[in-house]
One Martini backbone bead per residue (centre of mass of N, CA, C, O) as a GRO file, in nm:
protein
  106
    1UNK     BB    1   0.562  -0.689  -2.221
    2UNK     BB    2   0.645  -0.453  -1.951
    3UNK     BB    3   0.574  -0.131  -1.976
    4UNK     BB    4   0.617  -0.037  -1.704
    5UNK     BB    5   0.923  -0.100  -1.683
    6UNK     BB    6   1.004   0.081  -1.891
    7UNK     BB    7   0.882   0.355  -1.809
    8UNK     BB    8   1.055   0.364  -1.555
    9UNK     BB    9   1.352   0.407  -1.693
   10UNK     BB   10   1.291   0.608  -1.843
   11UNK     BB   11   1.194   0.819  -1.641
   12UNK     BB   12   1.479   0.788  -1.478
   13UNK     BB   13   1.662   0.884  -1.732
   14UNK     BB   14   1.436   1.048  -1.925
   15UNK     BB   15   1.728   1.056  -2.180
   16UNK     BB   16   1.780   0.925  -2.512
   17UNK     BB   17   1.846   0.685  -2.764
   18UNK     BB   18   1.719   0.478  -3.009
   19UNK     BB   19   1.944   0.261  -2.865
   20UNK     BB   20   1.854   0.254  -2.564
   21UNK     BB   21   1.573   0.167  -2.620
   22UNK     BB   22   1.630  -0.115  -2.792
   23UNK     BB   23   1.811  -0.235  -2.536
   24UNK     BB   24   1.521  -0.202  -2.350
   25UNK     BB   25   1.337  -0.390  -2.507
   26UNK     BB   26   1.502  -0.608  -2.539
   27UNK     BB   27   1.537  -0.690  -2.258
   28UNK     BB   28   1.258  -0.711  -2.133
   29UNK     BB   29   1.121  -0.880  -2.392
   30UNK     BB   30   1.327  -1.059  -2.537
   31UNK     BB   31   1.224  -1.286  -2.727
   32UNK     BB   32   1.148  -1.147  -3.053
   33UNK     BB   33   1.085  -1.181  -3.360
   34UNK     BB   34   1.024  -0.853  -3.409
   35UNK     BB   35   1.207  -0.566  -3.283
   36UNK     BB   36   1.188  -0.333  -3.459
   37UNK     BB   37   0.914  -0.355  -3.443
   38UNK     BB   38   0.811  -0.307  -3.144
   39UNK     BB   39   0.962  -0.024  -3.136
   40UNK     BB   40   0.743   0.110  -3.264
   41UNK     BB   41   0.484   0.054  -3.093
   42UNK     BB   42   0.609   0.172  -2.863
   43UNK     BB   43   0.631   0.455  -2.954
   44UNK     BB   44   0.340   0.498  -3.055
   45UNK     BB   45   0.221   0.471  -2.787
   46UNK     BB   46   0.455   0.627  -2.642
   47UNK     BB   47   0.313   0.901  -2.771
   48UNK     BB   48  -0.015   0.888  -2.788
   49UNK     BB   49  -0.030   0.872  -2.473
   50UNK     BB   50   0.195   1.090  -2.316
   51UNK     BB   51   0.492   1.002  -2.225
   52UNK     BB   52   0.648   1.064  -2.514
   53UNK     BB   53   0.948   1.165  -2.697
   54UNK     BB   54   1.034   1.148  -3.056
   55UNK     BB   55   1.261   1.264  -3.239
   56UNK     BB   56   1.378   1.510  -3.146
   57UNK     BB   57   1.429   1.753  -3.356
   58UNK     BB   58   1.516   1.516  -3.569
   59UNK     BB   59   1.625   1.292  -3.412
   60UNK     BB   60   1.775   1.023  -3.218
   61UNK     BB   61   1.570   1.122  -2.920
   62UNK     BB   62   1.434   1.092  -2.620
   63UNK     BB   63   1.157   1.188  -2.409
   64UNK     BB   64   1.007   1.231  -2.075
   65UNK     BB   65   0.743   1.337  -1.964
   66UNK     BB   66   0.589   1.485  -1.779
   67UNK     BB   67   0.389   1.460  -1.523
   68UNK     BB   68   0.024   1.416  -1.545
   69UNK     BB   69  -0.315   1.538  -1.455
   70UNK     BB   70  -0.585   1.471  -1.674
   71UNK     BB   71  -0.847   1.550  -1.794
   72UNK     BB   72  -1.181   1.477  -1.931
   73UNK     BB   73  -1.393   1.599  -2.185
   74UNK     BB   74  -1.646   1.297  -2.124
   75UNK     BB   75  -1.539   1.309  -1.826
   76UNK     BB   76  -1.530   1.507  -1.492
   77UNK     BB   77  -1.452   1.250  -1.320
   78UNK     BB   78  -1.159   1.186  -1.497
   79UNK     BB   79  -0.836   1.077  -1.517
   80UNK     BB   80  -0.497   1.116  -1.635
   81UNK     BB   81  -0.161   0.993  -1.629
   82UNK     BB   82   0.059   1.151  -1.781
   83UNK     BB   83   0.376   1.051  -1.846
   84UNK     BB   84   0.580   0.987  -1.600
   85UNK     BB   85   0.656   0.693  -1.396
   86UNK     BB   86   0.674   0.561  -1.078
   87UNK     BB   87   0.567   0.358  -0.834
   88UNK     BB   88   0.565   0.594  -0.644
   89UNK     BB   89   0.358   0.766  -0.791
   90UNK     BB   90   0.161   0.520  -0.784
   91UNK     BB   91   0.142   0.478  -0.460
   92UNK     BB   92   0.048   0.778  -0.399
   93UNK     BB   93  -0.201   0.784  -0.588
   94UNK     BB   94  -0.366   0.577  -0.406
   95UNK     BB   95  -0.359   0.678  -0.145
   96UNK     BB   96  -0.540   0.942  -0.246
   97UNK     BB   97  -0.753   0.760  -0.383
   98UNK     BB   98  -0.858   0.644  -0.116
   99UNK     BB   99  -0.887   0.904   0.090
  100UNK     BB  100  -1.105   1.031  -0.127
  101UNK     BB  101  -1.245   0.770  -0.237
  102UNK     BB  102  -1.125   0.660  -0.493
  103UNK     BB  103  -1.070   0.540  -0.814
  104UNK     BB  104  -0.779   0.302  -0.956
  105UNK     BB  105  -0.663   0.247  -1.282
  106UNK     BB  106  -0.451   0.043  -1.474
   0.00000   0.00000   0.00000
């Protein structure tokens, strides 16, 4: 499963419902023995991630939350970037982690 490629379409539609989640990970995906644990699996890892909400107030609703750079409170020196992203976003990531010397990794 491409988490990428599917993050970048949320990213791009913004906000959807639980049938064109369910719908664009089924296409991405392709076959898999159980999608609809796949489809519950990925809403909790991009919930917990801080990518999306899902089910918000209580519909059967997503939406993808705004980028964030935020750093960690166990390490001064890190930082993680939640919410949505498309390629352009992590390319200008790199091109600044670059000229500033800093180290990117995905």
């Amino acid at each position: 499963m491409n988490r990428d490629l599917l993050l970048t379409w949320m990213t791009h539609v913004g906000e959807g419902s639980w049938m064109s989640f369910r719908k664009a990970v089924a296409q991405i995906a392709g076959e898999d023995p159980d999608p609809l644990a796949l489809c519950r699996r990925l809403r909790v890892e991009f919930s917990d991630l801080g990518f999306a909400d899902f089910f918000v107030d209580g519909t059967q609703r997503w939406t993808t939350l705004a980028p964030v750079l935020g750093g960690l409170a166990v390490e001064d020196r890190v930082a993680v970037l939640y919410g949505g992203r498309t390629p352009t976003l992590v390319e200008a990531l790199r091109r600044a982690a670059e000229d500033y010397g800093a180290k990117l990794e995905e």
